[in-house]
N, CA, C and O atoms as a Maestro MAE file, in Angstrom:
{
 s_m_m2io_version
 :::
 2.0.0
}

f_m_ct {
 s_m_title
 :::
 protein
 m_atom[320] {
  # First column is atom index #
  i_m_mmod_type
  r_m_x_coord
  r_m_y_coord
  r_m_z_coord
  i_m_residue_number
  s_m_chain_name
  s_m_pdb_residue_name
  s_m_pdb_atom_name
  i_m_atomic_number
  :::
  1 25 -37.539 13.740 56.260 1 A "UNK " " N  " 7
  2 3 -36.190 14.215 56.040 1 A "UNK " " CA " 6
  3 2 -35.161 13.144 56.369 1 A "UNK " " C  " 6
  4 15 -34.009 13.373 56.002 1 A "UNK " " O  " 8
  5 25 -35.405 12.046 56.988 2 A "UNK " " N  " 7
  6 3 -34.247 11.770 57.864 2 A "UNK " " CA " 6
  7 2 -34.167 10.250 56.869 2 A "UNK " " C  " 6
  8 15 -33.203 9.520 56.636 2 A "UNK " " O  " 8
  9 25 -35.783 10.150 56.376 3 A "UNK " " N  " 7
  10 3 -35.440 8.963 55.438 3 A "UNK " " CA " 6
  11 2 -34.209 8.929 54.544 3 A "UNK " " C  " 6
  12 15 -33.790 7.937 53.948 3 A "UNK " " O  " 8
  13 25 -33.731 10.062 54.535 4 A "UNK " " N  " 7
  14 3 -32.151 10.022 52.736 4 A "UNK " " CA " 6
  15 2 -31.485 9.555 54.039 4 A "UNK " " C  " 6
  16 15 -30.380 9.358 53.535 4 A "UNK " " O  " 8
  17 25 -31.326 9.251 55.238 5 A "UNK " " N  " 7
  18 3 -29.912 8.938 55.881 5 A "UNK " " CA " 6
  19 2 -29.755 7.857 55.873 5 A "UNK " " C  " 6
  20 15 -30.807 7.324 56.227 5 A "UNK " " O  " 8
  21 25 -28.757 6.907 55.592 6 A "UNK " " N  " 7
  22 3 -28.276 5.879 55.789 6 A "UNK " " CA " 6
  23 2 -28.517 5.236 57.353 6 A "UNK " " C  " 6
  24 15 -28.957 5.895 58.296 6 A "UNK " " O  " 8
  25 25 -28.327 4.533 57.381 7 A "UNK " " N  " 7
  26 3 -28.315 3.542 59.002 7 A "UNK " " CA " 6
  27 2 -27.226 4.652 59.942 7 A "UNK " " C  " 6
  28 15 -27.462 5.482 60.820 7 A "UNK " " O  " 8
  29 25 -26.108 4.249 59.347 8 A "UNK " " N  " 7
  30 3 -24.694 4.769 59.802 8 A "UNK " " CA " 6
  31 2 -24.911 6.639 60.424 8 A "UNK " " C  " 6
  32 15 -24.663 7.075 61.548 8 A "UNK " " O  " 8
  33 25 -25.544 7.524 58.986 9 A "UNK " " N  " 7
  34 3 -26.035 8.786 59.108 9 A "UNK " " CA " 6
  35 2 -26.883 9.162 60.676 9 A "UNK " " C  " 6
  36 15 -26.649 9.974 61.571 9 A "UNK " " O  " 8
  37 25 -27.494 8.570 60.554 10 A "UNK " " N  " 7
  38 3 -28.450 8.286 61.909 10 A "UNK " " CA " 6
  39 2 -27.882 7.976 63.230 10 A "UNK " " C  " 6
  40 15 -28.220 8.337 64.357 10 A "UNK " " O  " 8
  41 25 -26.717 7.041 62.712 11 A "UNK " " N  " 7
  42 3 -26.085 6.722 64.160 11 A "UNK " " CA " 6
  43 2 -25.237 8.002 64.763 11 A "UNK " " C  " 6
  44 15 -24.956 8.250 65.935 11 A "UNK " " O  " 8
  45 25 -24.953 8.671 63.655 12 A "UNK " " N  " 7
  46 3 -23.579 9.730 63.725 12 A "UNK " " CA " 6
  47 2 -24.722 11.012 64.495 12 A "UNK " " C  " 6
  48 15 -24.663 11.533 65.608 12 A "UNK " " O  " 8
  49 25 -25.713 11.206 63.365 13 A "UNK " " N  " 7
  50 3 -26.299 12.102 64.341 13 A "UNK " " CA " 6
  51 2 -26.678 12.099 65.850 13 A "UNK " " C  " 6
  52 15 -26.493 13.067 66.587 13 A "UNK " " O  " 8
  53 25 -27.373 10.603 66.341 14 A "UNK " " N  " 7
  54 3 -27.477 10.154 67.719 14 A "UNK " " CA " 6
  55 2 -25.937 10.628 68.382 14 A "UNK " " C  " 6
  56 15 -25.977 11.607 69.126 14 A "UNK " " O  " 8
  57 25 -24.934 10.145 68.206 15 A "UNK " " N  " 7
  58 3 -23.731 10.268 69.236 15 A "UNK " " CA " 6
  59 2 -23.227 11.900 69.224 15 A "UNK " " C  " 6
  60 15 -22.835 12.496 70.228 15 A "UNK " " O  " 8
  61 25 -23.349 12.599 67.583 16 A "UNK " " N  " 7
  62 3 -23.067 14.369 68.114 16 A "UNK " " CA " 6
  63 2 -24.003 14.484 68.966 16 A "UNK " " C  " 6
  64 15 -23.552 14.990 69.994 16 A "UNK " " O  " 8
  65 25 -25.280 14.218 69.048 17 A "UNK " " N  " 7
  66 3 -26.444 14.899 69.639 17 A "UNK " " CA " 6
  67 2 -26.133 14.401 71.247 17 A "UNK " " C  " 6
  68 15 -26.445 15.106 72.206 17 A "UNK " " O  " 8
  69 25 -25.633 13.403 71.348 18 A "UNK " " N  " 7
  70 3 -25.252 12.759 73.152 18 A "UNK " " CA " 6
  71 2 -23.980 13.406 73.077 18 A "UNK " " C  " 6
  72 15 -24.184 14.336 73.858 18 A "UNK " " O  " 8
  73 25 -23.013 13.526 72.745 19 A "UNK " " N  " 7
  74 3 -21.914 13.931 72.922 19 A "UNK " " CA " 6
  75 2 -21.907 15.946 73.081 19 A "UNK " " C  " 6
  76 15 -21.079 16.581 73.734 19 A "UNK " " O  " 8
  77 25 -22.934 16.474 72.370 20 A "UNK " " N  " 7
  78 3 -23.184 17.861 72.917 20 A "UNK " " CA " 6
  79 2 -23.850 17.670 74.689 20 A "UNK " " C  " 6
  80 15 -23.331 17.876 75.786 20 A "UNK " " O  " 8
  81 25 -25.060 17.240 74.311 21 A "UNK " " N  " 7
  82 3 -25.363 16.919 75.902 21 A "UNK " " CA " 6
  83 2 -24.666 16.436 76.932 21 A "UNK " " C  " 6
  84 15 -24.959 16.913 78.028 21 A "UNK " " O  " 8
  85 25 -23.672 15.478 76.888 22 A "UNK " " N  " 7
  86 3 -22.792 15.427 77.372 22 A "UNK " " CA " 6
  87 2 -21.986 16.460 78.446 22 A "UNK " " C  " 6
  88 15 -21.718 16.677 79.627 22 A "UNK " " O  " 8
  89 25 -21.811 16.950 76.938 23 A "UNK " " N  " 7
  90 3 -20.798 18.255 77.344 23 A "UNK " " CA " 6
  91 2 -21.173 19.437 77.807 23 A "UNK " " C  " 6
  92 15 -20.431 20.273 78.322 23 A "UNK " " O  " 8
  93 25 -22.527 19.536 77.598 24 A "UNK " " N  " 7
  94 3 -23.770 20.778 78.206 24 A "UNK " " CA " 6
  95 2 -23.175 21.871 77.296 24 A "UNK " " C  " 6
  96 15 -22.541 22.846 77.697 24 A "UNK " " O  " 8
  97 25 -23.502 21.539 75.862 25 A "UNK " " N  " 7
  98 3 -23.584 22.146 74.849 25 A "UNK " " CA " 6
  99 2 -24.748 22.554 74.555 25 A "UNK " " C  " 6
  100 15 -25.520 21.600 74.450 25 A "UNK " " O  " 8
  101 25 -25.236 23.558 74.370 26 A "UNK " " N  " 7
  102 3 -26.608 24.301 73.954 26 A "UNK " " CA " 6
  103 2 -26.997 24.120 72.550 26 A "UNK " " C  " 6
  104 15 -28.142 24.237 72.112 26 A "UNK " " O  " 8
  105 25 -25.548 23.712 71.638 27 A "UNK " " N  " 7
  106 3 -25.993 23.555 69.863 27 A "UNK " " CA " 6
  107 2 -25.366 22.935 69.631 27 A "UNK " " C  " 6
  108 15 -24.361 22.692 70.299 27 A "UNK " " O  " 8
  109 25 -25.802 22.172 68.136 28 A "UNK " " N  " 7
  110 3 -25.183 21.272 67.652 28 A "UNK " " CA " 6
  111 2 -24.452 21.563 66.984 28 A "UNK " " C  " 6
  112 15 -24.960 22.203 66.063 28 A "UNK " " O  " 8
  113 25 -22.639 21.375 66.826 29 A "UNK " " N  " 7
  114 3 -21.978 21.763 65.994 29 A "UNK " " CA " 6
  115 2 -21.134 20.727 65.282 29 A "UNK " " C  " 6
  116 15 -21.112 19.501 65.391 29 A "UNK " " O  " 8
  117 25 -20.263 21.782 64.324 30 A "UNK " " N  " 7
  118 3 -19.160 20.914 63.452 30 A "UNK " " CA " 6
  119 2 -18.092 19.494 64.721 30 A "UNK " " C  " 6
  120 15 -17.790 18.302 64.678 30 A "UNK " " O  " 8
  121 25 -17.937 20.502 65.521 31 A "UNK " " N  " 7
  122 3 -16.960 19.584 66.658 31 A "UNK " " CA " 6
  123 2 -17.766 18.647 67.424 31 A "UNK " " C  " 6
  124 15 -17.219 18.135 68.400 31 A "UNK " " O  " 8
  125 25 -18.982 18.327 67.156 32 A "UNK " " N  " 7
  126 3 -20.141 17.411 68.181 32 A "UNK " " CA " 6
  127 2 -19.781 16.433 66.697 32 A "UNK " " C  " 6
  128 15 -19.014 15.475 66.798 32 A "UNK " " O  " 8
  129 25 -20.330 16.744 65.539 33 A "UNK " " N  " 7
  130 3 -20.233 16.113 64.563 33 A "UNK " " CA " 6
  131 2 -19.163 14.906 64.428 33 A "UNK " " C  " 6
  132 15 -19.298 13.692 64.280 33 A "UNK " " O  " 8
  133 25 -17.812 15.939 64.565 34 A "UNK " " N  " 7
  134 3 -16.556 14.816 64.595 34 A "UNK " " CA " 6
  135 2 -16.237 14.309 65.603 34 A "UNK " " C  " 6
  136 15 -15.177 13.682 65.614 34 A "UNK " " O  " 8
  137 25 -17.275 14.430 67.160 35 A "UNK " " N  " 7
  138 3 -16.815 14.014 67.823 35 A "UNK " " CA " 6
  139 2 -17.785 12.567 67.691 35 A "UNK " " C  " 6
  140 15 -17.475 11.491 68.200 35 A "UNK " " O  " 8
  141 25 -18.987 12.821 66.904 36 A "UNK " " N  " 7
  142 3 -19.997 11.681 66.425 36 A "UNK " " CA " 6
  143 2 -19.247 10.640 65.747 36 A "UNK " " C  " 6
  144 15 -19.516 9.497 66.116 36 A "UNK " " O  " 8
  145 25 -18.251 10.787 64.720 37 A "UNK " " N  " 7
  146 3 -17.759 10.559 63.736 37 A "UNK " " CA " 6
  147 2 -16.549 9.621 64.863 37 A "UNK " " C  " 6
  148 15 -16.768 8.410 64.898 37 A "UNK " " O  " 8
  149 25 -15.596 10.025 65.553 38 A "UNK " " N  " 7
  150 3 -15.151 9.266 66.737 38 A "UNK " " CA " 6
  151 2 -15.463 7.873 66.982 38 A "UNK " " C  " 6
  152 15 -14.771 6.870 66.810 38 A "UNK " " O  " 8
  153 25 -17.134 8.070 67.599 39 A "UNK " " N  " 7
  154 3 -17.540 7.171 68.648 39 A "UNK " " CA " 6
  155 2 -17.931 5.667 67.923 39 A "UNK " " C  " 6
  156 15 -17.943 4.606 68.546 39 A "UNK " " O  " 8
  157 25 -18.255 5.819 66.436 40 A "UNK " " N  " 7
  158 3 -18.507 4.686 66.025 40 A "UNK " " CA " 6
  159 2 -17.299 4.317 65.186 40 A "UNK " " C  " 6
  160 15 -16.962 5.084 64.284 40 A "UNK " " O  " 8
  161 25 -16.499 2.994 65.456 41 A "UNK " " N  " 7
  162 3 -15.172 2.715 65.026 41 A "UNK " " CA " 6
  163 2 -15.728 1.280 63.895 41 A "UNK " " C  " 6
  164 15 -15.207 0.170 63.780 41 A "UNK " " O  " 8
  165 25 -16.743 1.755 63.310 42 A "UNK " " N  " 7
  166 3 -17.008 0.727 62.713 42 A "UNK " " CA " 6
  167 2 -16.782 1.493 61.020 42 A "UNK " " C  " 6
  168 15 -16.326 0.963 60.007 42 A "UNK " " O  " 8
  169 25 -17.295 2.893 61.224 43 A "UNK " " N  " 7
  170 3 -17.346 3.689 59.739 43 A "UNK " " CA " 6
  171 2 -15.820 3.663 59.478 43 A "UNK " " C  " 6
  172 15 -14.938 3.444 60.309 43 A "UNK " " O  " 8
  173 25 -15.662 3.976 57.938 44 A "UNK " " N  " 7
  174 3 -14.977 4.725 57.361 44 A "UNK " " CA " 6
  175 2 -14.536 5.931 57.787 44 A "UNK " " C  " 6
  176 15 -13.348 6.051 57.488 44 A "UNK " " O  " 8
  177 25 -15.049 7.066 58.465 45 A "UNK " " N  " 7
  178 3 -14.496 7.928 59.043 45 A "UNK " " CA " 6
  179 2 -13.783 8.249 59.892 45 A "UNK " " C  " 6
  180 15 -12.935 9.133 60.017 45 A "UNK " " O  " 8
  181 25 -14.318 7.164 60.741 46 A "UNK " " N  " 7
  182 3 -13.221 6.839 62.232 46 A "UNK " " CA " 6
  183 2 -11.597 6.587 61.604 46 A "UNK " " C  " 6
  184 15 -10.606 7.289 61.798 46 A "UNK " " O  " 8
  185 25 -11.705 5.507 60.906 47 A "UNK " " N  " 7
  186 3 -10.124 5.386 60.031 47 A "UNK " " CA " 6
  187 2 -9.531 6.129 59.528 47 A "UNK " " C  " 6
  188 15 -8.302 6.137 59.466 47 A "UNK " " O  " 8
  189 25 -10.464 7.113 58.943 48 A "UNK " " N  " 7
  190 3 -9.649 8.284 58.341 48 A "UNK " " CA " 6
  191 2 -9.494 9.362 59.917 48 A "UNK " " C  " 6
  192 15 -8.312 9.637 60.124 48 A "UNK " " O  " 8
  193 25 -10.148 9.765 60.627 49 A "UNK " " N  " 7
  194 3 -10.056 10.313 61.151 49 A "UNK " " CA " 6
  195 2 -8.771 9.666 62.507 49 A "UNK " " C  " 6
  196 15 -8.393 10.616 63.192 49 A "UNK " " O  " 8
  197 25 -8.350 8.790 62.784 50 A "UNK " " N  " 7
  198 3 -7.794 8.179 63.612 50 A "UNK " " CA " 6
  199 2 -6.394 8.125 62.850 50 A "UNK " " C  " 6
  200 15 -5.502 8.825 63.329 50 A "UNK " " O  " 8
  201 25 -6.140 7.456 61.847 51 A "UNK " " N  " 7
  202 3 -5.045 7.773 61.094 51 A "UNK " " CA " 6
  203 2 -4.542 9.257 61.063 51 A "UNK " " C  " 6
  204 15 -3.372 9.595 61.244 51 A "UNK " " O  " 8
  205 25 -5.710 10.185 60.780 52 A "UNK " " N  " 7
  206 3 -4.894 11.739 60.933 52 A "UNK " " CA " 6
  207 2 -4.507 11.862 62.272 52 A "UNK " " C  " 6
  208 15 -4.105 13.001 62.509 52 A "UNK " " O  " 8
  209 25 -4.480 11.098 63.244 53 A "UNK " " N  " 7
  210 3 -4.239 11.357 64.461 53 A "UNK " " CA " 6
  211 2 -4.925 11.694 65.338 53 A "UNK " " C  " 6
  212 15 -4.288 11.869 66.377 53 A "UNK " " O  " 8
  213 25 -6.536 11.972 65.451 54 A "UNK " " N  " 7
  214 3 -7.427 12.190 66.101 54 A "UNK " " CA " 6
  215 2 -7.942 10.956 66.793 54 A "UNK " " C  " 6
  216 15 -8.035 9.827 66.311 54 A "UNK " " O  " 8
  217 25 -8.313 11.427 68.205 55 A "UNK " " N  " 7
  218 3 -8.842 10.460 68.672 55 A "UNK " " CA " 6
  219 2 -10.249 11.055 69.758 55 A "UNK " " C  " 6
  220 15 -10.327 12.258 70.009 55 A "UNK " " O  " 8
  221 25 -10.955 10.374 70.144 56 A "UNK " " N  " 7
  222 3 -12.085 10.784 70.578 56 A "UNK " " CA " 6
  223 2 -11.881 11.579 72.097 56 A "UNK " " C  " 6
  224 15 -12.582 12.528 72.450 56 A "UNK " " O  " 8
  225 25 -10.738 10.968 72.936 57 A "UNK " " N  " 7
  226 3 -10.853 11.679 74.193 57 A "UNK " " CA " 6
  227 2 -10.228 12.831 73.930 57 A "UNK " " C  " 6
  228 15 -10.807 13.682 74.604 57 A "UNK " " O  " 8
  229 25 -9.056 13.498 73.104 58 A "UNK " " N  " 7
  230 3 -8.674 14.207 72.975 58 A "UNK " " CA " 6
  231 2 -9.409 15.384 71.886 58 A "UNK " " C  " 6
  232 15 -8.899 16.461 71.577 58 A "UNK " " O  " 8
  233 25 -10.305 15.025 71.566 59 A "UNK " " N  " 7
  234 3 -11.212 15.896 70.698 59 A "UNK " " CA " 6
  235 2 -12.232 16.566 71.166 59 A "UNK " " C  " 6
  236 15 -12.890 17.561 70.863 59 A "UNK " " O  " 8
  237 25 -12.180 15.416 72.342 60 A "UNK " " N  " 7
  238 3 -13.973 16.129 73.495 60 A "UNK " " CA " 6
  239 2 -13.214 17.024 73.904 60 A "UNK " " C  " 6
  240 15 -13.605 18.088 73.423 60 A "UNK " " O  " 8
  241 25 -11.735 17.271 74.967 61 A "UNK " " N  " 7
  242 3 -11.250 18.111 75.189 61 A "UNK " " CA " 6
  243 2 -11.078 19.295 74.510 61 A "UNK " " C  " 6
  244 15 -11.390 20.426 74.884 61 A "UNK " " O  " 8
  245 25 -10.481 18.896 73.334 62 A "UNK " " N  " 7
  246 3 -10.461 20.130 72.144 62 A "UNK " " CA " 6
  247 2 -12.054 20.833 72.046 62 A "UNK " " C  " 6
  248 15 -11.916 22.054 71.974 62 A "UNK " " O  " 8
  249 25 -13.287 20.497 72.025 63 A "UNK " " N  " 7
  250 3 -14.489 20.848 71.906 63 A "UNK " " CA " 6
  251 2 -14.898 21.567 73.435 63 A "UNK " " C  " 6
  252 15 -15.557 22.607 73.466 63 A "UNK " " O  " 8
  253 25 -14.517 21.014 74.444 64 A "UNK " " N  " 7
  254 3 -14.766 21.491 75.398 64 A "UNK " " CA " 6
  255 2 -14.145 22.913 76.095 64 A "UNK " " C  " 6
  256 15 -14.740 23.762 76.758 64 A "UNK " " O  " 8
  257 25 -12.777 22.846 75.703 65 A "UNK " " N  " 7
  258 3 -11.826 24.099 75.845 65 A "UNK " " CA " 6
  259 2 -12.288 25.088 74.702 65 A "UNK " " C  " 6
  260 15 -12.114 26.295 74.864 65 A "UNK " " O  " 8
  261 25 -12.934 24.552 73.429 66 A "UNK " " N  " 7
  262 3 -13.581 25.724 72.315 66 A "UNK " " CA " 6
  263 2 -14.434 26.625 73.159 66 A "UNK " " C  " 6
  264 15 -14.358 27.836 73.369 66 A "UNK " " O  " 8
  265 25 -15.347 25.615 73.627 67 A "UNK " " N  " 7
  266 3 -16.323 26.215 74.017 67 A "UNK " " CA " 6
  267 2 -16.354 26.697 75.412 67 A "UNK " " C  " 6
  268 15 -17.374 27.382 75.485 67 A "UNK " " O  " 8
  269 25 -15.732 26.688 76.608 68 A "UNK " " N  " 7
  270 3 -15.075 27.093 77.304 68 A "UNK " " CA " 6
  271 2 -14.765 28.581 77.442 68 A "UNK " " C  " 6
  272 15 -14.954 29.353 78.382 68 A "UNK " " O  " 8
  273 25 -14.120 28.796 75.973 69 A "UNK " " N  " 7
  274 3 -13.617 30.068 75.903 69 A "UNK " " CA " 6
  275 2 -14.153 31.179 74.758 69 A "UNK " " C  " 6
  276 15 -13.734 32.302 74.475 69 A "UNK " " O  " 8
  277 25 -15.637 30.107 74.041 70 A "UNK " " N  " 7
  278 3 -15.742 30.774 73.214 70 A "UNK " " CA " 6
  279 2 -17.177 31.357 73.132 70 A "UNK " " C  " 6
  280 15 -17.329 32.482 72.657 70 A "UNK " " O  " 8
  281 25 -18.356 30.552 73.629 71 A "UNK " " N  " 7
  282 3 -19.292 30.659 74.420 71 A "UNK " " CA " 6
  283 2 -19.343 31.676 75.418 71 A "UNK " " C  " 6
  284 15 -18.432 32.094 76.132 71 A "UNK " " O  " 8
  285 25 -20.680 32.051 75.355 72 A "UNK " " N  " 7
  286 3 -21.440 33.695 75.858 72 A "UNK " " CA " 6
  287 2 -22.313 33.299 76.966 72 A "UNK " " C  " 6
  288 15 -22.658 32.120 77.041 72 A "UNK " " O  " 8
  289 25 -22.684 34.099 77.781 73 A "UNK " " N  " 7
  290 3 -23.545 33.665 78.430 73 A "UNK " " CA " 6
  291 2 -24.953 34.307 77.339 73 A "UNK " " C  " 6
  292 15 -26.086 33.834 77.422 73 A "UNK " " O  " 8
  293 25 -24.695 35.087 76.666 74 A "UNK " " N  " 7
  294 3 -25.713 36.418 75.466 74 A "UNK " " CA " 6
  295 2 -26.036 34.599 74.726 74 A "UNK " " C  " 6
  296 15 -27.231 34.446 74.470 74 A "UNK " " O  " 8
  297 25 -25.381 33.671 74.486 75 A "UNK " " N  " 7
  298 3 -25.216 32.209 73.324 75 A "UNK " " CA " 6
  299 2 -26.226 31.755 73.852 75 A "UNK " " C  " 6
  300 15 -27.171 31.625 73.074 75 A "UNK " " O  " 8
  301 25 -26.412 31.437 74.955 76 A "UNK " " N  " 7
  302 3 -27.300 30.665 76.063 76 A "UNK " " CA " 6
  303 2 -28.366 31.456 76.507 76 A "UNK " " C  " 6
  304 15 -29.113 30.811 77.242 76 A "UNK " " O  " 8
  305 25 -28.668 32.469 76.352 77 A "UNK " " N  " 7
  306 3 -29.737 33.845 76.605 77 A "UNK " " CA " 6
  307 2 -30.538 32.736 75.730 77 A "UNK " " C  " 6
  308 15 -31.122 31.683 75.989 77 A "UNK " " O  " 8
  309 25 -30.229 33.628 74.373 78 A "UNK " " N  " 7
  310 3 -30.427 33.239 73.004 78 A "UNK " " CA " 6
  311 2 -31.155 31.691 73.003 78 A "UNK " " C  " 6
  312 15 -32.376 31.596 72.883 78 A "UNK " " O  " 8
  313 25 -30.678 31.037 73.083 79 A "UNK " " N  " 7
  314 3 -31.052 29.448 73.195 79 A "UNK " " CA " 6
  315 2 -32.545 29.389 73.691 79 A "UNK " " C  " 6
  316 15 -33.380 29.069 72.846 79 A "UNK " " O  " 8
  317 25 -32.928 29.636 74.838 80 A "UNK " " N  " 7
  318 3 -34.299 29.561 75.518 80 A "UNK " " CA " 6
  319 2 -35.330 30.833 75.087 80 A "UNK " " C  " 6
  320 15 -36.464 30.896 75.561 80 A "UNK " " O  " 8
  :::
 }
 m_bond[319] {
  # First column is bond index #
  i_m_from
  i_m_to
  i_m_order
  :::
  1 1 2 1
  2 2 3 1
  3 3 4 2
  4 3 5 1
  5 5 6 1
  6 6 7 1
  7 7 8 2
  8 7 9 1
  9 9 10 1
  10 10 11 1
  11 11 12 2
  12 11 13 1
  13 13 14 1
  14 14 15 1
  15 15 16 2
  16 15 17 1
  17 17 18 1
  18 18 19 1
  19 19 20 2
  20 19 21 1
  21 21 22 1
  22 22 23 1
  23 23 24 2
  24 23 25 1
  25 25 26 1
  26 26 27 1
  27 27 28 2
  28 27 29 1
  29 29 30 1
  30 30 31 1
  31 31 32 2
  32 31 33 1
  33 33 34 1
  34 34 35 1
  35 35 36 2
  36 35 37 1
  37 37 38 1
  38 38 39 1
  39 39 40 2
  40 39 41 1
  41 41 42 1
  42 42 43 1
  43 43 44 2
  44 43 45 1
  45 45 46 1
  46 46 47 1
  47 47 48 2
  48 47 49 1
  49 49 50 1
  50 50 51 1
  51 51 52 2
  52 51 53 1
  53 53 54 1
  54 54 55 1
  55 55 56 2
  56 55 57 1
  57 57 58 1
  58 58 59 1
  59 59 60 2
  60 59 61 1
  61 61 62 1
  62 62 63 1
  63 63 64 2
  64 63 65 1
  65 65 66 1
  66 66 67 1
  67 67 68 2
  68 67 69 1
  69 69 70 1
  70 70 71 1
  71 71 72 2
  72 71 73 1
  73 73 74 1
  74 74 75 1
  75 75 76 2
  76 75 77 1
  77 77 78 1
  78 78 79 1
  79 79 80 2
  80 79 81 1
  81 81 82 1
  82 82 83 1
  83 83 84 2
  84 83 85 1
  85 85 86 1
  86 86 87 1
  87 87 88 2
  88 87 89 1
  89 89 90 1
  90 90 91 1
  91 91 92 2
  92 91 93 1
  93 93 94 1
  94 94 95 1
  95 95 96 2
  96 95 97 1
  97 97 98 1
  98 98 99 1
  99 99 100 2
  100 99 101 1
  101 101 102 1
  102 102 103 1
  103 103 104 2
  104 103 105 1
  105 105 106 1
  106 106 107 1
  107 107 108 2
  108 107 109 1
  109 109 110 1
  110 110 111 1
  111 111 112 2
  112 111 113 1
  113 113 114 1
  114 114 115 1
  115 115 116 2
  116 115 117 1
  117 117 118 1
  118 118 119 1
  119 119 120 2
  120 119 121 1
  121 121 122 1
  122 122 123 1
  123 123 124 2
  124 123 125 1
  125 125 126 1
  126 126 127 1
  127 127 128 2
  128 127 129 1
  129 129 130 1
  130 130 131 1
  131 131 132 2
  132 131 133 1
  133 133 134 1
  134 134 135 1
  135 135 136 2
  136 135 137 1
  137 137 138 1
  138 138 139 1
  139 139 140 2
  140 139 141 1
  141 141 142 1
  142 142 143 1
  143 143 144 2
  144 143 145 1
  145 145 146 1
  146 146 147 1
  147 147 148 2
  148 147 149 1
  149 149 150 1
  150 150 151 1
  151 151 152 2
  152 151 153 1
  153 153 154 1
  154 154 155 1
  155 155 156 2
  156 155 157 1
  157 157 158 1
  158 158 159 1
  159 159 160 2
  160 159 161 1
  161 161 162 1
  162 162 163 1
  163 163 164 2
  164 163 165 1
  165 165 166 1
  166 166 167 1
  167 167 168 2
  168 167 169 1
  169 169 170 1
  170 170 171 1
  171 171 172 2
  172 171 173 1
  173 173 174 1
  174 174 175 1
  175 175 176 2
  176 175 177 1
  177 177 178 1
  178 178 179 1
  179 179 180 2
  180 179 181 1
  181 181 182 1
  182 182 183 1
  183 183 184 2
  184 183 185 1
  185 185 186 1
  186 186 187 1
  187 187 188 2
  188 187 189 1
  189 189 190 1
  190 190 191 1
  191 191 192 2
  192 191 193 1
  193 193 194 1
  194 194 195 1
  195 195 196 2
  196 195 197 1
  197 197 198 1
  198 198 199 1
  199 199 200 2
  200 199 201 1
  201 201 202 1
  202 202 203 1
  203 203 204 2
  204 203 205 1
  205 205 206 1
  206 206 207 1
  207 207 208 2
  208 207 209 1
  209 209 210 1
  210 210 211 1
  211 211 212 2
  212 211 213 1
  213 213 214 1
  214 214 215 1
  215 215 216 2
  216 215 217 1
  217 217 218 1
  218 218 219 1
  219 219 220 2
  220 219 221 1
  221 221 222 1
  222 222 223 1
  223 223 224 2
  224 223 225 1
  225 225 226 1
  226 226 227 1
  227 227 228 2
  228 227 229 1
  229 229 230 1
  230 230 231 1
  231 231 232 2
  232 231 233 1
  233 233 234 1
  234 234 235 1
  235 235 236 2
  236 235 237 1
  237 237 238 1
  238 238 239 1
  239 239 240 2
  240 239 241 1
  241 241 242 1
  242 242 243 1
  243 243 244 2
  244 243 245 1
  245 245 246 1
  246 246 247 1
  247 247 248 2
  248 247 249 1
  249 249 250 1
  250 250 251 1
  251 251 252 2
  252 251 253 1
  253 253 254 1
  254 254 255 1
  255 255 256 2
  256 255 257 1
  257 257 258 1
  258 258 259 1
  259 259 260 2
  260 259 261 1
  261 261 262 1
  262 262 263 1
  263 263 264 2
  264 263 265 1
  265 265 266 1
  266 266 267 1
  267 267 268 2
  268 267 269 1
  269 269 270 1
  270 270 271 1
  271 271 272 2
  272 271 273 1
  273 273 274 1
  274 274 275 1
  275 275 276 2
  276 275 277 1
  277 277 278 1
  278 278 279 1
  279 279 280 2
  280 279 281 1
  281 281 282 1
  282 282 283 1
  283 283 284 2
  284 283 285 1
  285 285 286 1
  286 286 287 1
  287 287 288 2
  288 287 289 1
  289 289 290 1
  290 290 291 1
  291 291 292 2
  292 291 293 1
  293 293 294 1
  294 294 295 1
  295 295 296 2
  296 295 297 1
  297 297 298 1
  298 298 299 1
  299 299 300 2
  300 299 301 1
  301 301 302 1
  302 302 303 1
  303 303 304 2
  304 303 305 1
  305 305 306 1
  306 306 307 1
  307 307 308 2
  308 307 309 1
  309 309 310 1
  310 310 311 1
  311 311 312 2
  312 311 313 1
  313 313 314 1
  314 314 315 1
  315 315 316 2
  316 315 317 1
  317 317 318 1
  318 318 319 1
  319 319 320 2
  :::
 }
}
């Protein structure tokens, strides 16, 4: 499966996947994604995403206050 990913694809998945753990996130989501999308300032996405005004410390926050308030302990049952 992972062969269709590009170099770059691969990298993005590595940093959502550290950046949930990080955050002691139980799943991988859309906001781990862009926070993947952040960490490497080498893509195309980072530019677009930095130009809209996003930036990586302020996005972990935004992801962290999501989940903060949006997260179950029933989310984390579930998980194991």
């Amino acid at each position: 499966m992972f062969g269709r990913f590009t170099r770059d694809d691969k990298m993005l998945l590595a940093f959502a996947t550290q950046e949930a753990a990080d955050l002691e996130h139980h799943r991988l989501g859309n906001d781990h994604l862009i926070l993947g999308m952040l960490c490497n300032a080498r893509t195309p996405l980072y530019g677009v995403l930095t130009e809209a005004g996003l930036n990586l410390i302020d996005a972990r926050d935004a992801s962290r206050a999501y989940h903060d308030e949006n997260d179950t302990d029933d989310d984390a049952a579930a998980e194991q």
